[in-house]
C-alpha positions in Angstrom: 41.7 167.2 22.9 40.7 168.7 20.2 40.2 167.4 16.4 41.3 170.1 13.5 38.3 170.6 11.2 38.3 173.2 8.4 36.7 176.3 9.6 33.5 177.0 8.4 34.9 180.4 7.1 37.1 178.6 5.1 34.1 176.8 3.0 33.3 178.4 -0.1 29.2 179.9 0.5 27.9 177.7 -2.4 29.4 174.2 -1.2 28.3 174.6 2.7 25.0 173.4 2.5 26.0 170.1 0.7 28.9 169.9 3.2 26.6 169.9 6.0 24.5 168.0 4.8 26.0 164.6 3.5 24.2 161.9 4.9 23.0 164.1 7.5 20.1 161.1 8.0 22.4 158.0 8.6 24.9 160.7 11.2 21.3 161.3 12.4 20.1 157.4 12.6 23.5 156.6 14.3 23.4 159.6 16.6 19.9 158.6 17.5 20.9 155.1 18.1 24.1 156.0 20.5 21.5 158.5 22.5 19.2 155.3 22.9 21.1 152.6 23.7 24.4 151.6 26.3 26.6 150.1 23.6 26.4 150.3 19.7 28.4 149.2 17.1 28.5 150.7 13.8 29.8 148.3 11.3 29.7 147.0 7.3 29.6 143.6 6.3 32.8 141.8 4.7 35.0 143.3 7.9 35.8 141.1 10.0 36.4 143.1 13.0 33.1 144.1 13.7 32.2 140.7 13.9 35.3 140.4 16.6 33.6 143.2 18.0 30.1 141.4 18.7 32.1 138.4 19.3 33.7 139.9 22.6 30.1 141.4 23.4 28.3 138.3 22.8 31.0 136.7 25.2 30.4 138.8 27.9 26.5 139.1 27.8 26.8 142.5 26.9 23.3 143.7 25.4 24.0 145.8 22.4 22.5 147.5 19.2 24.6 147.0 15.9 23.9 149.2 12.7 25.6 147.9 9.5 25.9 149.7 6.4 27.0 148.3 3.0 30.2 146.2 2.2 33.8 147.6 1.3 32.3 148.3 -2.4 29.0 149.4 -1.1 27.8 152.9 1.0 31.2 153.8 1.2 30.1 157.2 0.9 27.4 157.2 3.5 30.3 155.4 5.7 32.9 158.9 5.1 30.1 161.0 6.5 30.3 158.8 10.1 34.2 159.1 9.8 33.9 162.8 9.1 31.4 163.0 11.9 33.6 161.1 14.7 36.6 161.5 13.5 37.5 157.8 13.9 38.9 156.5 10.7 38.0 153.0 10.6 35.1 150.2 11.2 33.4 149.5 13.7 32.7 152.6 15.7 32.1 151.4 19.3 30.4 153.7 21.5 29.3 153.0 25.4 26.6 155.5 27.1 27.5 157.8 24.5 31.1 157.7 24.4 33.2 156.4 21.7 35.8 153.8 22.3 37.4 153.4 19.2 37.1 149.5 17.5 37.2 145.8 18.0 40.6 146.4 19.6 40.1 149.1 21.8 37.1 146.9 23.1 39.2 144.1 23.8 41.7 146.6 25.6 39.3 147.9 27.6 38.0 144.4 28.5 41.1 142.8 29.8 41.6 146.5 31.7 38.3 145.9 33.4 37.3 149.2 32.4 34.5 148.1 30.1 32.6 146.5 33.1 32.8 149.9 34.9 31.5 151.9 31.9 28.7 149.8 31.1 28.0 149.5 35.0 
């Protein structure tokens, strides 16, 4: 699979830099974090379905790292550059050794499938 992004080509030369760039530390911190850890979750405070998320971790005894970042009306820009980056359009981001598994309900999917206890195995 792949995900359609604009070609570079097709980026005017004086807007690719700021392009490239935005937020480049948090993609950086969150990148560094999934490179570091087995599970992380990338959330924002006010949704509840990161906390579902933890919830079915916490359940299970699965160790993991959680990032938050702002509320719906705060670091809702920095947020866009972790969609941009994944591709996934929603919170949280749920990755396993590296691997992103889409949100809380994906989680719980992959739970009941027993799938989740062979990733993390």
């Amino acid at each position: 699979m792949s995900r359609n992004i604009l070609d570079e080509a097709r980026i005017h030369p004086a807007v690719r830099e700021r392009v490239s760039g935005y937020h480049r530390d948090l993609v950086a911190e969150v990148q560094a974090a999934v490179a570091a850890n087995t599970v992380v979750v990338v959330g924002m405070g006010l949704n509840p379905f990161p906390r579902k998320a933890r919830k079915i971790l916490d359940g299970l005894g699965t160790p993991y790292t959680y990032l938050s970042y702002g509320t719906y009306l705060s670091e809702w820009r920095p947020r866009t550059a972790l969609k941009m980056w994944t591709g996934w359009p929603t919170f949280p981001m749920i990755f396993v050794k590296g691997t992103l598994i889409g949100g809380a309900t994906d989680l719980q999917k992959l739970v009941d499938d027993g799938e989740f206890a062979r990733m993390v195995a």
